[in-house]
MMTF fields as JSON, N, C-alpha, C and O atoms, coordinates in Angstrom:
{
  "mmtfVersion": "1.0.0",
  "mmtfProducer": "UNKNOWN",
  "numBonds": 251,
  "numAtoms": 252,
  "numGroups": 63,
  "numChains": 1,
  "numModels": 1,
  "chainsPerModel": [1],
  "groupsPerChain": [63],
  "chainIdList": ["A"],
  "bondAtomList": [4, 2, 8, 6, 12, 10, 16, 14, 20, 18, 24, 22, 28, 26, 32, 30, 36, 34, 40, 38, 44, 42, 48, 46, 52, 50, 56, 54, 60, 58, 64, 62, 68, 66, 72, 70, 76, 74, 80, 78, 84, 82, 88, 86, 92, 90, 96, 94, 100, 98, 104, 102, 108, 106, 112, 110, 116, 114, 120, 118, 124, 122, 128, 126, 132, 130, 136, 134, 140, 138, 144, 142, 148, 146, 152, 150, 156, 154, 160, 158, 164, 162, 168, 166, 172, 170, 176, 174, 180, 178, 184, 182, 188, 186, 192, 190, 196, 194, 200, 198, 204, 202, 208, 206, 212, 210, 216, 214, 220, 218, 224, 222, 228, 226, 232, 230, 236, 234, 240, 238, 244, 242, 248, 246],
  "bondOrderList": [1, 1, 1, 1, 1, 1, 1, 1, 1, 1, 1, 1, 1, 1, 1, 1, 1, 1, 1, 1, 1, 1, 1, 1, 1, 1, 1, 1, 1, 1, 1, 1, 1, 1, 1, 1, 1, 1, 1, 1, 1, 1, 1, 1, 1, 1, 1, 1, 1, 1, 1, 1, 1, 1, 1, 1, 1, 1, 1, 1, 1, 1],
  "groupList": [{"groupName": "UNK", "atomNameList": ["N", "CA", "C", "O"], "elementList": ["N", "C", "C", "O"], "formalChargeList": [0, 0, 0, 0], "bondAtomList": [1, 0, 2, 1, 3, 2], "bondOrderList": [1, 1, 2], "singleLetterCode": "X", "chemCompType": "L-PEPTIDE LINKING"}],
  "groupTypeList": [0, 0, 0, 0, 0, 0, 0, 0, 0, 0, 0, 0, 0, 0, 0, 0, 0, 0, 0, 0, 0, 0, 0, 0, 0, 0, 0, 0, 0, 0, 0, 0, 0, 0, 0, 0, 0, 0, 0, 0, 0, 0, 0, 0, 0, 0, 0, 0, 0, 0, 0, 0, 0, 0, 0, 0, 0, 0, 0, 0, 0, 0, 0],
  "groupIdList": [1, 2, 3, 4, 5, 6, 7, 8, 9, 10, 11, 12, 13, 14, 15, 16, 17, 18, 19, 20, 21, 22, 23, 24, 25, 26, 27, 28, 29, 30, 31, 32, 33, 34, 35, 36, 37, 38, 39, 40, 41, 42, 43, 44, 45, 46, 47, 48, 49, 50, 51, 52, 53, 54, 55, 56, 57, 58, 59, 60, 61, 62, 63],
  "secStructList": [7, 2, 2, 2, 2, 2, 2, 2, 2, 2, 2, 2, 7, 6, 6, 2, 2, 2, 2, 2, 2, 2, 2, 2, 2, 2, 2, 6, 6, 1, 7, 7, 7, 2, 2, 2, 2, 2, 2, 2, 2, 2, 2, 2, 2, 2, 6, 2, 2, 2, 2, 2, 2, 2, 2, 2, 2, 2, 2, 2, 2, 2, 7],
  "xCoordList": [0.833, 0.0, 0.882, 0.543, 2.204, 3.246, 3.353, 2.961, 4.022, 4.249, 3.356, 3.541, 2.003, 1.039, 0.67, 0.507, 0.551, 0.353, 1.598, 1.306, 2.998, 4.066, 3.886, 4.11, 3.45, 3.282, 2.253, 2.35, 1.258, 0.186, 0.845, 0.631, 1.605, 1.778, 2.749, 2.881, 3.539, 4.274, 3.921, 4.356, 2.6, 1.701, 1.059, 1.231, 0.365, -0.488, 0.124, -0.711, 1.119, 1.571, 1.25, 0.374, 1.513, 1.623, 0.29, -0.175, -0.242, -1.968, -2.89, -3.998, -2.61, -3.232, -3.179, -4.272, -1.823, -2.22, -3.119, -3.997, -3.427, -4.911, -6.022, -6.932, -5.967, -7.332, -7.784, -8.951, -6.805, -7.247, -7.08, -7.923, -6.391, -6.711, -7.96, -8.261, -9.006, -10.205, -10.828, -11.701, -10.659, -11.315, -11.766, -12.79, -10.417, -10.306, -11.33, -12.294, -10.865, -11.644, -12.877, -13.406, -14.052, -15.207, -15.319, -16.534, -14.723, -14.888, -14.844, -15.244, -14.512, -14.593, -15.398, -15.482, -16.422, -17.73, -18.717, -19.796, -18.63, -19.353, -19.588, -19.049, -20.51, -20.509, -19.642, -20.103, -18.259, -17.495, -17.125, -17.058, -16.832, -15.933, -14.878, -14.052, -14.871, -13.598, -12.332, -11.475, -12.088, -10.627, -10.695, -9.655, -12.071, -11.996, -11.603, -10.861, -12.299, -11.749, -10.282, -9.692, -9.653, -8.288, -7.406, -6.613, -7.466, -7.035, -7.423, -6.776, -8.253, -7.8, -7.573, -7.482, -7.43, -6.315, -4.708, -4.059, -4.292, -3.36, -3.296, -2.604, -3.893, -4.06, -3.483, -2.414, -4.377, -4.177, -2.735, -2.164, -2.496, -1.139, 0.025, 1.078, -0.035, 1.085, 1.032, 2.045, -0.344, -0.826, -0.055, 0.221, 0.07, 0.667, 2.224, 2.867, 2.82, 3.981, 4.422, 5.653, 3.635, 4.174, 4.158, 5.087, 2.771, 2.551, 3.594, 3.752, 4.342, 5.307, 6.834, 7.764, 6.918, 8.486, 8.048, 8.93, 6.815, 7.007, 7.207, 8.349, 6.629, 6.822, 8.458, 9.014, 8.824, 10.338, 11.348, 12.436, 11.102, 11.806, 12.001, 12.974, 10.479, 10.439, 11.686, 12.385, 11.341, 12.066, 13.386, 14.12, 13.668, 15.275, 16.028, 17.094, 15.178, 15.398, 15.9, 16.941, 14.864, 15.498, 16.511, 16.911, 17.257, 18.536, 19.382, 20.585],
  "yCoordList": [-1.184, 0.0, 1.253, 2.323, 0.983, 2.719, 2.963, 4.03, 1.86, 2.097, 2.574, 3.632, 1.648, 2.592, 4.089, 5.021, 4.225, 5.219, 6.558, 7.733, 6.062, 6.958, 7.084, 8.127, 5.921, 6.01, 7.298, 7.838, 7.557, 8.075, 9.689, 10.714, 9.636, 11.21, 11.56, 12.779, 11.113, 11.099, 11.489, 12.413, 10.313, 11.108, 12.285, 13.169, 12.431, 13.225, 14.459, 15.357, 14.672, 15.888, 16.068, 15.27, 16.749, 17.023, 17.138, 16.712, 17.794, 18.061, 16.44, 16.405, 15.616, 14.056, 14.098, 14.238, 13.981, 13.768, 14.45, 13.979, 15.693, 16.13, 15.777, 15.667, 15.488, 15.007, 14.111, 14.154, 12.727, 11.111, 11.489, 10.75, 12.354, 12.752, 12.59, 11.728, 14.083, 13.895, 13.088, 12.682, 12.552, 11.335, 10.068, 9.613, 9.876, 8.688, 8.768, 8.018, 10.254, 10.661, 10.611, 10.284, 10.787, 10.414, 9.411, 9.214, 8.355, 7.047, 6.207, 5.043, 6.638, 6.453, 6.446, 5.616, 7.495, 7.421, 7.052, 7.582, 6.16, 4.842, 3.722, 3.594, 3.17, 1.935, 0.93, 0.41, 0.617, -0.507, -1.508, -1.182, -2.927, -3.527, -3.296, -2.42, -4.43, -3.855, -3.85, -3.008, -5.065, -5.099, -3.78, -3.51, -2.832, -2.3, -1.13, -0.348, -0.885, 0.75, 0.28, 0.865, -0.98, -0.751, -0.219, 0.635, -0.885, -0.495, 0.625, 0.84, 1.855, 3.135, 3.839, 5.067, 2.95, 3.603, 3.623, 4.644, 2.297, 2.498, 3.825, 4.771, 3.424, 4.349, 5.831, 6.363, 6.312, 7.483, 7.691, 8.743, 6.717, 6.661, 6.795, 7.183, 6.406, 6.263, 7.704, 8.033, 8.585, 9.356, 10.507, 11.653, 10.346, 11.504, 11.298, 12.338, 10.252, 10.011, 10.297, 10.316, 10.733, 11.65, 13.272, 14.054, 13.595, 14.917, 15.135, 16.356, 14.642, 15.246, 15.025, 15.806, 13.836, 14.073, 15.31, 16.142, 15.915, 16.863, 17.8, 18.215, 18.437, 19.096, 19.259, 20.339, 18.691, 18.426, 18.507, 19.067, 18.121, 18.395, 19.868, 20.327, 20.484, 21.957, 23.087, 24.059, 21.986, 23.422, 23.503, 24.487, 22.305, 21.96, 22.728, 23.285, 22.471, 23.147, 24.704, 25.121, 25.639, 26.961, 27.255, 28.382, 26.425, 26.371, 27.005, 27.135],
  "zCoordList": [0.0, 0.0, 0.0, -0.506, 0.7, 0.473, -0.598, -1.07, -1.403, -2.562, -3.406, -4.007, -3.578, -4.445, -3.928, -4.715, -2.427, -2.597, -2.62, -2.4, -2.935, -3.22, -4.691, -5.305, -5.258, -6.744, -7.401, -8.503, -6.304, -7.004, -6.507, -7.154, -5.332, -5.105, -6.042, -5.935, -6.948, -7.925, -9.024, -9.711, -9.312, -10.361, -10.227, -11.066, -9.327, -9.065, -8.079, -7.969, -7.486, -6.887, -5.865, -5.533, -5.123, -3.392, -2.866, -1.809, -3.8, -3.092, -3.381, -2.846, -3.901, -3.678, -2.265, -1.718, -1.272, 0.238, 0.179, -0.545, 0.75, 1.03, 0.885, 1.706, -0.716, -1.299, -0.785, -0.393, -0.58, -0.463, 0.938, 1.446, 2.22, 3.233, 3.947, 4.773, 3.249, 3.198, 2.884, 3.651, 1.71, 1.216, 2.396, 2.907, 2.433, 3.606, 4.458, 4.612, 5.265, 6.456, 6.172, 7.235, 5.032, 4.521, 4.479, 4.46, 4.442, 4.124, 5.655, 5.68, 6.48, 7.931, 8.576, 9.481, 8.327, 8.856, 8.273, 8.537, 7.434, 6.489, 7.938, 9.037, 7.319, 8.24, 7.445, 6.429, 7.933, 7.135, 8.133, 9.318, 7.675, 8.613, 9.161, 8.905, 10.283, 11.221, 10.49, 10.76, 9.239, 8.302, 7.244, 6.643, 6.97, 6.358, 6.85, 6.256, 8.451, 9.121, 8.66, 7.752, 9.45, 9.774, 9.0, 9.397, 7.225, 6.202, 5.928, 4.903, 6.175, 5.975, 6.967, 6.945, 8.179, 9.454, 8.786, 8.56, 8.557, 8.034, 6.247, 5.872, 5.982, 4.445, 5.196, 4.895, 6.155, 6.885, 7.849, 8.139, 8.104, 8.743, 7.844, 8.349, 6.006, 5.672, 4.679, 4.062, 4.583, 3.94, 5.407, 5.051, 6.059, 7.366, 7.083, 6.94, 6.997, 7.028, 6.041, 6.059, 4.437, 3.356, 3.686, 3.481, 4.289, 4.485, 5.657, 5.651, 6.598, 7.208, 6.547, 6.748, 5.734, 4.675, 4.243, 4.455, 3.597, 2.948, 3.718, 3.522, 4.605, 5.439, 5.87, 5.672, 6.169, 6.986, 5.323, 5.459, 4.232, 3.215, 2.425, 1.826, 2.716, 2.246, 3.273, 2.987, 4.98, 5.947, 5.533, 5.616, 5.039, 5.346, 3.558, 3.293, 2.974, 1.65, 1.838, 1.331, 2.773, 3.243, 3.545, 3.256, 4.189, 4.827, 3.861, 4.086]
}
């Protein structure tokens, strides 16, 4: 799942986190199964862990 979703911020550019962000977060308050919350717990966990490389890659760029 990193990979596809490093693949798609590649394609699609920095603002995909956000999008599929929200997205996700809509998709949460669905009634889904318990394997299905989990998998966009994780989705959301690895979707944070891009939005802070980016974050931490822009500050350090100033330098």
């Amino acid at each position: 799942m990193y990979i596809a979703i490093m693949q798609r911020v590649l394609e699609k550019g920095e603002d995909f986190i956000e999008s599929e962000r929200e997205r996700v977060k809509g998709l949460q308050g669905k009634k889904l199964s318990p394997s299905k919350k989990l998998l966009l717990e994780h989705r959301l966990n690895i979707l944070a862990a891009f939005k802070h490389t980016k974050s931490t890659t822009s500050d350090k760029s100033e330098l």
